[in-house]
Structures are given as C-alpha cells and as structure tokens.
C-alpha positions as CSV (number, residue, x, y, z in Angstrom):
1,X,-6.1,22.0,-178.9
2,X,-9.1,22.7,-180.8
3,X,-9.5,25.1,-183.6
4,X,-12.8,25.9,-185.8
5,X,-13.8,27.6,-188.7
6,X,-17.2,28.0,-189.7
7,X,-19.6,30.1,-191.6
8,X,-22.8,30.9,-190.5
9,X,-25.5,33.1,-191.8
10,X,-27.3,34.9,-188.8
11,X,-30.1,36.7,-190.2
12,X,-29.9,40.5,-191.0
13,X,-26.7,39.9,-190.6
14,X,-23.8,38.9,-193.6
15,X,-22.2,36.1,-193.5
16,X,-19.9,36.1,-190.3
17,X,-16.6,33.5,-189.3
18,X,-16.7,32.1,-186.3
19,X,-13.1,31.1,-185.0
20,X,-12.8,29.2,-181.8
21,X,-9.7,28.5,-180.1
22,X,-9.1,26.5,-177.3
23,X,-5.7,25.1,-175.1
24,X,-3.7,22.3,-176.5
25,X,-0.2,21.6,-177.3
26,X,1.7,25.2,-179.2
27,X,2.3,22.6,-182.0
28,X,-1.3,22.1,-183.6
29,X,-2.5,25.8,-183.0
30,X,-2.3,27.7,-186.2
31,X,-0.6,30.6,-187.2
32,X,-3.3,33.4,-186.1
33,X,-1.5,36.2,-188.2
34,X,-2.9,34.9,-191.0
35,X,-6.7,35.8,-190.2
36,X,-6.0,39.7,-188.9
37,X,-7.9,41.1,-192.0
38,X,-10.4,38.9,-192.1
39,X,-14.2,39.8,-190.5
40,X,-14.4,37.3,-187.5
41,X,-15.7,36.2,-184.5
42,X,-13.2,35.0,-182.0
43,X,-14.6,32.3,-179.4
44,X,-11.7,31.7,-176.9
45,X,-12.3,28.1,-174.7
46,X,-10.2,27.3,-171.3
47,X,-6.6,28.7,-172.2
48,X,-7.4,29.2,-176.1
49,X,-8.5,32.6,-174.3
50,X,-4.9,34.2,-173.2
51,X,-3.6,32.5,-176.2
52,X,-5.5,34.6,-178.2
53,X,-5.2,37.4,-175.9
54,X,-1.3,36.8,-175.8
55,X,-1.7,37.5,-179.9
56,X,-3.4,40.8,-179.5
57,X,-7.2,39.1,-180.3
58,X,-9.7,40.1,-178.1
59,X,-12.1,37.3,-178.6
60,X,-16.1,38.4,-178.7
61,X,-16.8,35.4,-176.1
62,X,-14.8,33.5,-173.3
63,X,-16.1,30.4,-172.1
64,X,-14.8,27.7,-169.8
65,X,-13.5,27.1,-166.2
66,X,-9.8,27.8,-166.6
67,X,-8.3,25.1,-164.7
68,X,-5.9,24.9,-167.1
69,X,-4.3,28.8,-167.0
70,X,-2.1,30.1,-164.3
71,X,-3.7,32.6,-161.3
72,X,-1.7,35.2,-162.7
73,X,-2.9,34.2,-167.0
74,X,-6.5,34.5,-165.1
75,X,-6.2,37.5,-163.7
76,X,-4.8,39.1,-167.0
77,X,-8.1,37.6,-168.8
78,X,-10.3,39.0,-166.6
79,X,-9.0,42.5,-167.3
80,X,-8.9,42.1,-170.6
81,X,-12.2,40.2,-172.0
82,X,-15.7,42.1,-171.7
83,X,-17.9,39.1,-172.1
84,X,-16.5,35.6,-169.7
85,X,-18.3,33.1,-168.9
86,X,-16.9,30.6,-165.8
87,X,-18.2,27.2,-165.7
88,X,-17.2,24.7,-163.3
C-alpha cells in the first residue's frame, strides 16, 4: 500500500491536496473518513482505485494496469471513474 499527501501550488490555482492511494494490505491504508471535508484531489493506483471507490471517493485520476483487482472490481471501475488510464 502506498498513501501520499502532498501540497502543491498550481498556478492560478490555491493551494490543492493531492491524495494518492494505491493496493496494499487493509492494515496500512488509513482511515479515509477523516479527509471527507477536506479540498482534495484523489489519485487512485492499481486497486487503491475500488478501494476508494468502495468508500464513496471518486478519485480525479485512475492510473495503472489492474492486475491486481477482480474482472468483476474492473468492471465496476470502469463505470464509475471518468478519467482511467490502463497501462500494461
């Protein structure tokens, strides 16, 4: 699992979080609750994606090649994220 949290400043823009989640062991990912007021950006990587699907985030950007989620978790990404990305 790998989780990020970082700051940038894109300009004309305010300052924007960028959180990117990706698959790992249920254990190390964080509790995501705790950022649903916050102004973010969600980045979701391999399976991080339907884990933060399966918590009601619809991440701005999917990325990865998803050898790691079920036909049936693929399927239920592809209807539900407007900007994916498959790489092999």
């Amino acid at each position: 699992m790998f989780y990020a949290d970082e700051s940038i400043m894109i300009e004309g823009m305010n300052m924007k979080k960028i959180h990117v989640l990706a698959g790992g062991p249920q254990a190390y990912i964080p509790d995501l609750k705790q950022y649903e007021q916050e102004d973010v950006i969600w980045v979701g990587v391999d399976r991080g994606v339907y884990l933060l699907l399966k918590e009601e985030i619809s991440p701005t950007i999917a990325v990865g090649d998803f050898d790691s989620v079920t036909d049936q978790e693929w399927e239920f990404i592809r209807n539900h994220v407007k900007h994916l990305k498959q790489v092999q």
